[in-house]
Predicted model as a PDB file, atoms N, CA, C, CB and O in Angstrom, pLDDT in the B-factor column:
MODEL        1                                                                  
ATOM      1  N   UNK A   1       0.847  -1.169   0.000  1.00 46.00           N  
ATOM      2  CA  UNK A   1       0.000   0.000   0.000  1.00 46.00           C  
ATOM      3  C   UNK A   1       0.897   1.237   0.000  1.00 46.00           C  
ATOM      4  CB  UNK A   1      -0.966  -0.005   1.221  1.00 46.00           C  
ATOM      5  O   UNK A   1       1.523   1.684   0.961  1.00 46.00           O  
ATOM      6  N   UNK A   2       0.855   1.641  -1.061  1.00 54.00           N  
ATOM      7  CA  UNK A   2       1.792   3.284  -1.362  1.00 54.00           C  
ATOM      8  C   UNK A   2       1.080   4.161  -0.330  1.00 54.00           C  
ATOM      9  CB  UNK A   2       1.567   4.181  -3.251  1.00 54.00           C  
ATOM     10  O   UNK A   2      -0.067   4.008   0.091  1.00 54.00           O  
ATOM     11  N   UNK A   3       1.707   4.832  -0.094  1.00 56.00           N  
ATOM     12  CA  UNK A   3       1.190   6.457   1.153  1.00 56.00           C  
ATOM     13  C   UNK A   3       1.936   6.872   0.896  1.00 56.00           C  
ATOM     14  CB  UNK A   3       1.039   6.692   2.832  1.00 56.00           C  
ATOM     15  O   UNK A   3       3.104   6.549   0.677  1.00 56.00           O  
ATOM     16  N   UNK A   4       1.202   7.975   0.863  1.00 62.00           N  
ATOM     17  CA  UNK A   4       2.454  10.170   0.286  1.00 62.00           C  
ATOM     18  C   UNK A   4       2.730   9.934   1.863  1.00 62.00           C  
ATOM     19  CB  UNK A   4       1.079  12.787  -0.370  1.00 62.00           C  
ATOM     20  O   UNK A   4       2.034   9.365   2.704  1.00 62.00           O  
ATOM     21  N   UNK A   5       3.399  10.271   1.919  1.00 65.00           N  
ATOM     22  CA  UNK A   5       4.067  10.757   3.038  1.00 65.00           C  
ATOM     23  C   UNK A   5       3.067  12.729   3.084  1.00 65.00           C  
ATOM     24  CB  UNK A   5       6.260  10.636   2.599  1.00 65.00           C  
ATOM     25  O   UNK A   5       2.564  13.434   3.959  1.00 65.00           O  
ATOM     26  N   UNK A   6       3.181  12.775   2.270  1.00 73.00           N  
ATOM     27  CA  UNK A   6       2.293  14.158   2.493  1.00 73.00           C  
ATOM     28  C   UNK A   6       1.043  14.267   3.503  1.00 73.00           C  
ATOM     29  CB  UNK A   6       1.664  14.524   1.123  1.00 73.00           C  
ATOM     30  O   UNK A   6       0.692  15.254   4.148  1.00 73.00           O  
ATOM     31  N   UNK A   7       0.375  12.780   3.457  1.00 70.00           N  
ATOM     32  CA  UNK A   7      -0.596  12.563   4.806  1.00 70.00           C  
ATOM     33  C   UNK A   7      -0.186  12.352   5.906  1.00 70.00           C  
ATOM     34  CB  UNK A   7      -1.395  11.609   4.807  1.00 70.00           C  
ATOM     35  O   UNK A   7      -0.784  12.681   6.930  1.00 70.00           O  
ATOM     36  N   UNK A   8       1.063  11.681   5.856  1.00 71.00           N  
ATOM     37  CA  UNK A   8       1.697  11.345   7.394  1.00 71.00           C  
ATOM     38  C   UNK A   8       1.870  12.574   7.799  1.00 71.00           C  
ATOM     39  CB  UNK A   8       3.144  10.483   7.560  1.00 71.00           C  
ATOM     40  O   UNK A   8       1.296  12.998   8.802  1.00 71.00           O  
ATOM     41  N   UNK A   9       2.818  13.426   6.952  1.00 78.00           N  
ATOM     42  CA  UNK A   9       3.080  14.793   7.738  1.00 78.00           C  
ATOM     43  C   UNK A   9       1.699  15.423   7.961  1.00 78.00           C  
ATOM     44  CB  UNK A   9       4.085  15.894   6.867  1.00 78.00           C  
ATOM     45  O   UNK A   9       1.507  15.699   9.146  1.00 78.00           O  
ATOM     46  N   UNK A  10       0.837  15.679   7.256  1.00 78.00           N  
ATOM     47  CA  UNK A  10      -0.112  16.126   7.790  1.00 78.00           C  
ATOM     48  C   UNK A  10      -1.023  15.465   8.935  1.00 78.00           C  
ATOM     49  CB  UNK A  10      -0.663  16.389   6.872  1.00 78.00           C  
ATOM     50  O   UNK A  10      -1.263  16.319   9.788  1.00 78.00           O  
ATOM     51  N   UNK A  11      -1.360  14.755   9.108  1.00 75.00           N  
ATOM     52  CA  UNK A  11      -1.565  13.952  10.321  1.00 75.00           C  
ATOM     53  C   UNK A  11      -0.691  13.788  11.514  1.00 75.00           C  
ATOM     54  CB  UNK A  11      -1.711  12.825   9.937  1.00 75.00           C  
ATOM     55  O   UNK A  11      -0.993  13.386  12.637  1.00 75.00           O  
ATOM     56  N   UNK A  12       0.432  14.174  11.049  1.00 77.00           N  
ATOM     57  CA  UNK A  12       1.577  14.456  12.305  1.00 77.00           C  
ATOM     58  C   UNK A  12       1.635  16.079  12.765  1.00 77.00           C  
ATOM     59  CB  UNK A  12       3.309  14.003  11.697  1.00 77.00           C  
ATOM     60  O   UNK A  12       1.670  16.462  13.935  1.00 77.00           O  
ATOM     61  N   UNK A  13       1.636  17.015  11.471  1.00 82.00           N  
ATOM     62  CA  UNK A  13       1.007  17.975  12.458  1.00 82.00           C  
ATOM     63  C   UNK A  13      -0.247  18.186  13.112  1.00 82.00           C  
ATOM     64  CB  UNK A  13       1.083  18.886  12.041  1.00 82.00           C  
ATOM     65  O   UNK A  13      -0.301  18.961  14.067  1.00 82.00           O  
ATOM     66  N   UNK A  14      -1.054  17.706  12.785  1.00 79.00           N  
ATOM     67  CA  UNK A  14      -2.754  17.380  13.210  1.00 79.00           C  
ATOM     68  C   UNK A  14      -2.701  17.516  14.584  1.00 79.00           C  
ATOM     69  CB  UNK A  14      -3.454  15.748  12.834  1.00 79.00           C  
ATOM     70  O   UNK A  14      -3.076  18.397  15.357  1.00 79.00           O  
ATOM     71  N   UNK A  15      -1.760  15.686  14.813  1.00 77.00           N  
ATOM     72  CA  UNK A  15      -1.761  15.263  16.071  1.00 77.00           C  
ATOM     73  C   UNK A  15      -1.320  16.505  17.020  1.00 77.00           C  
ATOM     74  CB  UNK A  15      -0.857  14.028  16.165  1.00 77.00           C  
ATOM     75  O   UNK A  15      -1.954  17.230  17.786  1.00 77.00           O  
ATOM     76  N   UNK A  16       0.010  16.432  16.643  1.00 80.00           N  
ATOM     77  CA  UNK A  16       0.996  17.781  17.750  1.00 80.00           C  
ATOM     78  C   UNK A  16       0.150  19.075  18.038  1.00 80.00           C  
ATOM     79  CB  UNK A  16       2.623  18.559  16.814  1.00 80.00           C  
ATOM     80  O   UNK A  16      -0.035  19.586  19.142  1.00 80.00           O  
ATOM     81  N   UNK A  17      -0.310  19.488  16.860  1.00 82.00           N  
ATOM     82  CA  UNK A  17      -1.737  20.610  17.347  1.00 82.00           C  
ATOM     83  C   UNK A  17      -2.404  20.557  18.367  1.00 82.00           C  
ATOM     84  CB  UNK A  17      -2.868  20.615  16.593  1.00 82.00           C  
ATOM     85  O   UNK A  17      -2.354  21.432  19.232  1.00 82.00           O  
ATOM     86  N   UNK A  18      -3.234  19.385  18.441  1.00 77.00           N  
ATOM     87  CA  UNK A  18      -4.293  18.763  19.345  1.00 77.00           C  
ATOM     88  C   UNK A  18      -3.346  18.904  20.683  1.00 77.00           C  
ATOM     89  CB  UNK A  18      -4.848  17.009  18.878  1.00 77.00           C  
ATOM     90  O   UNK A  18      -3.428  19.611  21.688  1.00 77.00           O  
ATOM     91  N   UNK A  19      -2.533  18.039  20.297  1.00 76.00           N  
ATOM     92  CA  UNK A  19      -1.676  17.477  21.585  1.00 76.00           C  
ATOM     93  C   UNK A  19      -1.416  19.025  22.540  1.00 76.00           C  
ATOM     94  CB  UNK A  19       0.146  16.601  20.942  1.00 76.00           C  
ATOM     95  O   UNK A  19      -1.811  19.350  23.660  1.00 76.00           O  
ATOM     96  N   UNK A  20      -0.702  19.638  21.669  1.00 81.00           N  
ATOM     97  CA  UNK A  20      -0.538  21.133  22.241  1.00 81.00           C  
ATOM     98  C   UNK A  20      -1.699  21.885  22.844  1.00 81.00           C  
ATOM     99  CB  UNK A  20      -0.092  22.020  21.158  1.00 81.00           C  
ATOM    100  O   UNK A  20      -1.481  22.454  23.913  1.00 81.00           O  
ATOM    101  N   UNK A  21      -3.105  21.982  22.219  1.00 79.00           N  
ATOM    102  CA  UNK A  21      -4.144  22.777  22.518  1.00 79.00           C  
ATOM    103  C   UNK A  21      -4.490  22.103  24.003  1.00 79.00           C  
ATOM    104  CB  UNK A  21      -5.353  22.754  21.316  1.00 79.00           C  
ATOM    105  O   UNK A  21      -5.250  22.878  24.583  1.00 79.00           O  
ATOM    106  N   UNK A  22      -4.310  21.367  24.519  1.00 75.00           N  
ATOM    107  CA  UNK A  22      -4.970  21.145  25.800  1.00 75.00           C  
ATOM    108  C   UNK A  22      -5.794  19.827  25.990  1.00 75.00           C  
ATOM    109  CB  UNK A  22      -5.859  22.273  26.025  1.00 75.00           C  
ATOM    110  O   UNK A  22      -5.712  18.893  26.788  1.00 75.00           O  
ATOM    111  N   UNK A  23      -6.510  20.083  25.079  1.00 70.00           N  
ATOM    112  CA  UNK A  23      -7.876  18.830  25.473  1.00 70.00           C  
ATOM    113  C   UNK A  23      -7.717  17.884  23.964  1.00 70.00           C  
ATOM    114  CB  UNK A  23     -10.058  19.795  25.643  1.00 70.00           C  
ATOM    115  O   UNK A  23      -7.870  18.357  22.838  1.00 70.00           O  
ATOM    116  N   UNK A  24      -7.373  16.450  24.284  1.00 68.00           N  
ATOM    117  CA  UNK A  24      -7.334  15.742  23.529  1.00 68.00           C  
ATOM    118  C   UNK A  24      -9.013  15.335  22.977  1.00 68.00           C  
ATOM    119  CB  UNK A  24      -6.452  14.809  24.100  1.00 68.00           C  
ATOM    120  O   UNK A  24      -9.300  16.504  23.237  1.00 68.00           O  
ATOM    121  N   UNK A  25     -10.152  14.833  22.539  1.00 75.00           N  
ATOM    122  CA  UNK A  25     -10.849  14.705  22.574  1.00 75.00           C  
ATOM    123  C   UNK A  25     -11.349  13.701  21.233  1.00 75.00           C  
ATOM    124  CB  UNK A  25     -11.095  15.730  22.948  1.00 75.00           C  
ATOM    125  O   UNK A  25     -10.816  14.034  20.175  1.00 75.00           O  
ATOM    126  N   UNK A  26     -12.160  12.694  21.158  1.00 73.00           N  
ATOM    127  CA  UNK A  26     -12.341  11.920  20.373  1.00 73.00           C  
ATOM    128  C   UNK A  26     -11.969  11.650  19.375  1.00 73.00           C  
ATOM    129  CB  UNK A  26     -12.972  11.902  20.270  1.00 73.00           C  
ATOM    130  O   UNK A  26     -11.633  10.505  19.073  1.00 73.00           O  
ATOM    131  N   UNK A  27     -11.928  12.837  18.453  1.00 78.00           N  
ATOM    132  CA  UNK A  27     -11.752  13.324  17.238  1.00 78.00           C  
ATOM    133  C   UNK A  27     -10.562  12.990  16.957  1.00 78.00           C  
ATOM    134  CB  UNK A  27     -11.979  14.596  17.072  1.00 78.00           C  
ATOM    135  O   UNK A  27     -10.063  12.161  16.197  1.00 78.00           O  
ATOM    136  N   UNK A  28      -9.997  14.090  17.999  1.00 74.00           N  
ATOM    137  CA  UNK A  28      -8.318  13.951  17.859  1.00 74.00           C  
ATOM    138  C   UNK A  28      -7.704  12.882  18.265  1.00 74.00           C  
ATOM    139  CB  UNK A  28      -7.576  14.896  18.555  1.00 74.00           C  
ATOM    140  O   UNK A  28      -6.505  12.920  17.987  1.00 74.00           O  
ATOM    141  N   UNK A  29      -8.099  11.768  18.911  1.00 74.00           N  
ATOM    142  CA  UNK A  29      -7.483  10.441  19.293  1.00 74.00           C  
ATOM    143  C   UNK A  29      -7.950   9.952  18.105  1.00 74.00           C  
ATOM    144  CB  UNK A  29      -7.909   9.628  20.690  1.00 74.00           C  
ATOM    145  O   UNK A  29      -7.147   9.205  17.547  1.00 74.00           O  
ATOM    146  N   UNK A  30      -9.112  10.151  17.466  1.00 78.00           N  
ATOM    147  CA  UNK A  30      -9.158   8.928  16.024  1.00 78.00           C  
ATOM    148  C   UNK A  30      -8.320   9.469  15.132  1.00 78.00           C  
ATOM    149  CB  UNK A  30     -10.729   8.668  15.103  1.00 78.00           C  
ATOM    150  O   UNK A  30      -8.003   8.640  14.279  1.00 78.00           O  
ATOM    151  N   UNK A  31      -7.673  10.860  14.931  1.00 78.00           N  
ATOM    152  CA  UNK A  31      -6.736  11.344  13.929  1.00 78.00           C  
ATOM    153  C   UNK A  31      -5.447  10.741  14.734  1.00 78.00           C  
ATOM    154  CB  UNK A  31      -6.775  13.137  13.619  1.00 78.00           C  
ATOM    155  O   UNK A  31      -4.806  10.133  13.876  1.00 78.00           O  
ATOM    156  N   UNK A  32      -4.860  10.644  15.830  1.00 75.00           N  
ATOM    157  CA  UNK A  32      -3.588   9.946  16.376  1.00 75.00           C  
ATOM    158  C   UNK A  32      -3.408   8.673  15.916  1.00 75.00           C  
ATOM    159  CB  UNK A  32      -3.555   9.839  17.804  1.00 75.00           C  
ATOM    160  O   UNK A  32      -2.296   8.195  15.690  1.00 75.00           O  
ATOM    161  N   UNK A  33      -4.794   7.905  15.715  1.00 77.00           N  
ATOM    162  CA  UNK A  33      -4.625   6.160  15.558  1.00 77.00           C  
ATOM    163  C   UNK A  33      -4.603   5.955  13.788  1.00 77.00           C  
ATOM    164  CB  UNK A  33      -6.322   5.107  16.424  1.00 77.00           C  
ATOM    165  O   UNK A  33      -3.972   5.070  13.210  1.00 77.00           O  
ATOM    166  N   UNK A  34      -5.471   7.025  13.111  1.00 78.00           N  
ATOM    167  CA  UNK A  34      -5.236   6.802  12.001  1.00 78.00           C  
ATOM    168  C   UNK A  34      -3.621   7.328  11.578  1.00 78.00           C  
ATOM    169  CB  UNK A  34      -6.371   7.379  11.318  1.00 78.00           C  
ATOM    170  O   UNK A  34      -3.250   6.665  10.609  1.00 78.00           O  
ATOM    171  N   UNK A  35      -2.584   8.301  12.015  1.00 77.00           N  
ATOM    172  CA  UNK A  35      -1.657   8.781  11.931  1.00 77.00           C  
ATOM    173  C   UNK A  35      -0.701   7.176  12.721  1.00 77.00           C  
ATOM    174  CB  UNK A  35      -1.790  10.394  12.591  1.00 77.00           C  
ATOM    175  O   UNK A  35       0.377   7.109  12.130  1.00 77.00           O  
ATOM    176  N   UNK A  36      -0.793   6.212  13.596  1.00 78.00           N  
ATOM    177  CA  UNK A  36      -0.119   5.640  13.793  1.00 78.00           C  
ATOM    178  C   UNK A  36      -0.646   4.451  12.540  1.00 78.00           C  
ATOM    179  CB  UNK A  36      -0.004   5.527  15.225  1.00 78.00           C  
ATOM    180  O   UNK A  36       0.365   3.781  12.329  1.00 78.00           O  
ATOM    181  N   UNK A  37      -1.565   4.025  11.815  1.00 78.00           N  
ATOM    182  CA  UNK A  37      -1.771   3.014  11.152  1.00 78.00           C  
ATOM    183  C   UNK A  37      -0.460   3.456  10.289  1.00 78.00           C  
ATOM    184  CB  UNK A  37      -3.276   2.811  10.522  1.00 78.00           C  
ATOM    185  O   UNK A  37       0.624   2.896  10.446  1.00 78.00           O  
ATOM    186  N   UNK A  38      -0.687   4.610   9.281  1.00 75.00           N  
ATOM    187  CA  UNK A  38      -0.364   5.166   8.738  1.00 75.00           C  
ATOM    188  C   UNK A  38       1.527   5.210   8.605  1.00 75.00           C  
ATOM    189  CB  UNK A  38      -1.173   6.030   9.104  1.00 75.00           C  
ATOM    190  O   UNK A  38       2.134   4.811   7.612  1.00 75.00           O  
ATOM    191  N   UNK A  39       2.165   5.776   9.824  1.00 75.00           N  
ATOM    192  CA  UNK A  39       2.906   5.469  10.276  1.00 75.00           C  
ATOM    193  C   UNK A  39       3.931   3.630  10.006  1.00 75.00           C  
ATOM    194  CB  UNK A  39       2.240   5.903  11.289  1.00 75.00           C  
ATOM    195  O   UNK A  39       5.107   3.425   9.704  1.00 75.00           O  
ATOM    196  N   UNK A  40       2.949   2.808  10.255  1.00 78.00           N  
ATOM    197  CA  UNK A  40       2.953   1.551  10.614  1.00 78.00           C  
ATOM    198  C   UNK A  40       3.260   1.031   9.130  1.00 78.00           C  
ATOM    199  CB  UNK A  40       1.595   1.050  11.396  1.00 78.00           C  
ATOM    200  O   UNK A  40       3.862  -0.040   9.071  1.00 78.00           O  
ATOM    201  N   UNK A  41       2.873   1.745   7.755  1.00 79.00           N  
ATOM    202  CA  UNK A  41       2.694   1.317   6.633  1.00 79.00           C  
ATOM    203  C   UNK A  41       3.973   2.001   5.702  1.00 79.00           C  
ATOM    204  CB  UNK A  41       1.222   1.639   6.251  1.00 79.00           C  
ATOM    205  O   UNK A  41       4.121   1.783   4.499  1.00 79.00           O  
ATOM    206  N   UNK A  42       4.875   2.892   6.557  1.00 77.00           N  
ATOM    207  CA  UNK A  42       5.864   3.286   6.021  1.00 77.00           C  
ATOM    208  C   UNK A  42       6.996   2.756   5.801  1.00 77.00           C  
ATOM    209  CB  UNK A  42       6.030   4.024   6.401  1.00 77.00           C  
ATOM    210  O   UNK A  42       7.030   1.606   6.240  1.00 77.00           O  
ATOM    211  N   UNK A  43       8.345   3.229   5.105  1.00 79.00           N  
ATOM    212  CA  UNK A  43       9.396   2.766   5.990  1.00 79.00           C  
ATOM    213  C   UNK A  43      10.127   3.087   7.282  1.00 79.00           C  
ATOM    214  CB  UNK A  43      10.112   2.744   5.400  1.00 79.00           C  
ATOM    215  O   UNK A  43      11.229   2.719   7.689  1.00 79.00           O  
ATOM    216  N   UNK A  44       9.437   3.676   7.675  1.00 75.00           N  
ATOM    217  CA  UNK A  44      10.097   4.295   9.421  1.00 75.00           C  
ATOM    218  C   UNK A  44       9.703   3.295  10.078  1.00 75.00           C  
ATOM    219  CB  UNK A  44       9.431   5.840  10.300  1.00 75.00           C  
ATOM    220  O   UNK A  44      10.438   3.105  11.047  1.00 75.00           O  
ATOM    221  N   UNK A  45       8.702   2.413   9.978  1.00 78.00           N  
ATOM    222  CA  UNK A  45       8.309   1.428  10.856  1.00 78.00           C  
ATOM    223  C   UNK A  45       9.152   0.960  11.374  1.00 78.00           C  
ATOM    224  CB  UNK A  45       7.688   0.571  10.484  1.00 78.00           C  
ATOM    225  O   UNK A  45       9.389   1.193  12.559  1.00 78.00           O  
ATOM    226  N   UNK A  46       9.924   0.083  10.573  1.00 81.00           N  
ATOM    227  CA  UNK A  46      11.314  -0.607  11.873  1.00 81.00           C  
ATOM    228  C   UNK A  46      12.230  -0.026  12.397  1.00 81.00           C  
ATOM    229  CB  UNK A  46      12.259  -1.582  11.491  1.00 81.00           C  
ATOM    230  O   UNK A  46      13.055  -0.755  12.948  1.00 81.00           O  
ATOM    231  N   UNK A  47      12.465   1.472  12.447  1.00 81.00           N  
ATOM    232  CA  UNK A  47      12.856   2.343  12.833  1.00 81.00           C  
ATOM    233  C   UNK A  47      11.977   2.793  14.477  1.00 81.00           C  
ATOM    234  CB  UNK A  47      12.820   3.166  11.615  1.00 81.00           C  
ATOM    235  O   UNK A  47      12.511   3.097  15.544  1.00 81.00           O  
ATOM    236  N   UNK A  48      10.947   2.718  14.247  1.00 75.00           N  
ATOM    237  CA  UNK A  48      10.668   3.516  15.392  1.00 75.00           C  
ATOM    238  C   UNK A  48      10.195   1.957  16.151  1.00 75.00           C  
ATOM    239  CB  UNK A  48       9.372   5.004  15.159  1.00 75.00           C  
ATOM    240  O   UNK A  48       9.667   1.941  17.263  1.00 75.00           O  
ATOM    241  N   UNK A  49      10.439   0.870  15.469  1.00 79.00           N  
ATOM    242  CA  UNK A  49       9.682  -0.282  16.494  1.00 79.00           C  
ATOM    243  C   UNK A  49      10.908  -0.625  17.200  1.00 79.00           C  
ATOM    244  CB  UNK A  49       8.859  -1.795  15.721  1.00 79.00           C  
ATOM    245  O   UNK A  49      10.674  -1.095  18.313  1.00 79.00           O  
ATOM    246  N   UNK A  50      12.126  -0.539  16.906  1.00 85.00           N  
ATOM    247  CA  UNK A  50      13.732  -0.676  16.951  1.00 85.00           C  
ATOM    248  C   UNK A  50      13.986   0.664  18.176  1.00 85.00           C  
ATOM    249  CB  UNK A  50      14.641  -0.338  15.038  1.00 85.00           C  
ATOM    250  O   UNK A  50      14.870   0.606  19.031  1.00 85.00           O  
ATOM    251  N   UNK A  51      13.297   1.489  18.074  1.00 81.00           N  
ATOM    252  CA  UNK A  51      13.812   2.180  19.287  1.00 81.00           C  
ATOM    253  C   UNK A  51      12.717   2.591  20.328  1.00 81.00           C  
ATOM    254  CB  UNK A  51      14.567   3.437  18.849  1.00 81.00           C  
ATOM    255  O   UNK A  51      12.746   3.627  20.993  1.00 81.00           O  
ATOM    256  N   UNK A  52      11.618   1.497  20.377  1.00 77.00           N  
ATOM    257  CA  UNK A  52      10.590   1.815  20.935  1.00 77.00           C  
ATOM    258  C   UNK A  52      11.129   0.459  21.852  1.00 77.00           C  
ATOM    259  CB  UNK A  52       9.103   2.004  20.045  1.00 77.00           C  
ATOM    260  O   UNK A  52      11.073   0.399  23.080  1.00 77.00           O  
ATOM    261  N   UNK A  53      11.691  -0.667  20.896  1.00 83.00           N  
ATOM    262  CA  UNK A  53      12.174  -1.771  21.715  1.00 83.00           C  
ATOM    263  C   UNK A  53      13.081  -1.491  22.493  1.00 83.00           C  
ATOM    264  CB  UNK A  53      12.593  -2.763  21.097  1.00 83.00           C  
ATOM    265  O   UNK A  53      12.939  -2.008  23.601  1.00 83.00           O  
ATOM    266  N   UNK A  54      14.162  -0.739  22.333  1.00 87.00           N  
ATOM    267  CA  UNK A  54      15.682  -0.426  23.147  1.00 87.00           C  
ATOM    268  C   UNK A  54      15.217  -0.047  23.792  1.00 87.00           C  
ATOM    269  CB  UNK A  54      16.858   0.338  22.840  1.00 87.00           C  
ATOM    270  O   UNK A  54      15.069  -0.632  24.865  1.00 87.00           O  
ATOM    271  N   UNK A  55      14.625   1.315  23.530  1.00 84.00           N  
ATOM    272  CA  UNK A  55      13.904   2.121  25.007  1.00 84.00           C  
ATOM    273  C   UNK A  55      13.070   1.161  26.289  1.00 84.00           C  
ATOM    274  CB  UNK A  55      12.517   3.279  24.358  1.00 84.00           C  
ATOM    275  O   UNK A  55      13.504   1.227  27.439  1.00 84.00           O  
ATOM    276  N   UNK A  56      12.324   0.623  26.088  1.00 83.00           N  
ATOM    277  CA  UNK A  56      11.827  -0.738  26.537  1.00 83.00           C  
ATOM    278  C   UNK A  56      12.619  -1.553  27.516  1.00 83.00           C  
ATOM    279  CB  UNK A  56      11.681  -1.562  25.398  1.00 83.00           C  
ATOM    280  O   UNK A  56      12.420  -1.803  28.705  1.00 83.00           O  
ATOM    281  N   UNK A  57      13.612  -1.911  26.652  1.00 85.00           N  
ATOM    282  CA  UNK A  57      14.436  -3.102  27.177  1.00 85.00           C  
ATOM    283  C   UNK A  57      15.511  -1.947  28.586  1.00 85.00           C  
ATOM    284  CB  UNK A  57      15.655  -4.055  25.412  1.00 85.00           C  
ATOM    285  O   UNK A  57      15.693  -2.112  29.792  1.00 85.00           O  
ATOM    286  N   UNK A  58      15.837  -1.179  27.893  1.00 86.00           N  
ATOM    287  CA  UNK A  58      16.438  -0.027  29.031  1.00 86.00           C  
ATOM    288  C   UNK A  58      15.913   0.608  30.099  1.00 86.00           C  
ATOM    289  CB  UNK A  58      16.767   1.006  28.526  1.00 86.00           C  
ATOM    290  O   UNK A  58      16.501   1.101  31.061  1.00 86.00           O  
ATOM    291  N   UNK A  59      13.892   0.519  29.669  1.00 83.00           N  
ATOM    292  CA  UNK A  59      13.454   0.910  31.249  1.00 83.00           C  
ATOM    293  C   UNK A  59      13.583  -0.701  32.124  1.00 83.00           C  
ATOM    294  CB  UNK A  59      11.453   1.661  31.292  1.00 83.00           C  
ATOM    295  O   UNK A  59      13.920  -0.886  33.293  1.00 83.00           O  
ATOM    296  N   UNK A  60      13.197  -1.680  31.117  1.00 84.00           N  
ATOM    297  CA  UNK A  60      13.071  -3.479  32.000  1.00 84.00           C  
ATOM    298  C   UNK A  60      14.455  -3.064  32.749  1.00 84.00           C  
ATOM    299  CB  UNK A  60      13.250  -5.492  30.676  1.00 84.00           C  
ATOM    300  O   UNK A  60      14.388  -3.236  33.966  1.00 84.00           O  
ATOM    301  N   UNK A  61      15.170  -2.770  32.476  1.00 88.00           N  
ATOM    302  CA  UNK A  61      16.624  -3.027  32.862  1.00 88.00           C  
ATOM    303  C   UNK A  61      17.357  -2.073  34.123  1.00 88.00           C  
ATOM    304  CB  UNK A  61      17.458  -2.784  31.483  1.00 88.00           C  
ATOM    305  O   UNK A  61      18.577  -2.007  34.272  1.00 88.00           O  
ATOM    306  N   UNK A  62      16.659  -1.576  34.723  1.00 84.00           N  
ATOM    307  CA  UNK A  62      16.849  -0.265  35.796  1.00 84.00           C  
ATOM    308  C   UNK A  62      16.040  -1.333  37.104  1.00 84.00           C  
ATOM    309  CB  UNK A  62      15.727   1.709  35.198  1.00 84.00           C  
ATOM    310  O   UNK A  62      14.995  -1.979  37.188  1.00 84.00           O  
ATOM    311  N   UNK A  63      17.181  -1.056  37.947  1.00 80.00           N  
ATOM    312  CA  UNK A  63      16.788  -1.301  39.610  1.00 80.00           C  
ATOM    313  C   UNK A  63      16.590  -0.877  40.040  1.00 80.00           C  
ATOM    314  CB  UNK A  63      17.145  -1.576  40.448  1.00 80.00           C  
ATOM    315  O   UNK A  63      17.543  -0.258  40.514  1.00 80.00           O  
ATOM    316  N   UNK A  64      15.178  -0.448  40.625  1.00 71.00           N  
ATOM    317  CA  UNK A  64      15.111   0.777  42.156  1.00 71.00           C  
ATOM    318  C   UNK A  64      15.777   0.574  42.554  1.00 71.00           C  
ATOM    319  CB  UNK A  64      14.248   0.972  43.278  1.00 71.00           C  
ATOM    320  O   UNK A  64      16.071   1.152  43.601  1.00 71.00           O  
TER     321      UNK A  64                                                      
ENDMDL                                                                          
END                                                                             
């Protein structure tokens, strides 16, 4: 499935808008999930699943 990247960015500023204005609200959580499908269908995907994992494995890995 081809995607412009022209929607991701726009759906990525969407999100950060929302995110910024204060009140997240329905709308704007169904524009976040369609922006992560979206996301998910790129090539950044194993990019951000690759440092979503490290990050991960580095909080598992901390001792009070």
């Amino acid at each position: 499935m081809a995607i412009s990247i022209s929607v991701v960015l726009l759906l990525l500023i969407l999100a950060v808008i929302f995110m910024r204005s204060g009140g997240l609200k329905v709308s704007h959580a169904l524009v976040c999930l369609l922006l992560g499908f979206l996301l998910a269908g790129t090539s950044m995907a194993a990019t951000i699943h690759s440092g979503i994992t490290a990050t991960a494995e580095l909080v598992g890995s901390l001792r009070p």
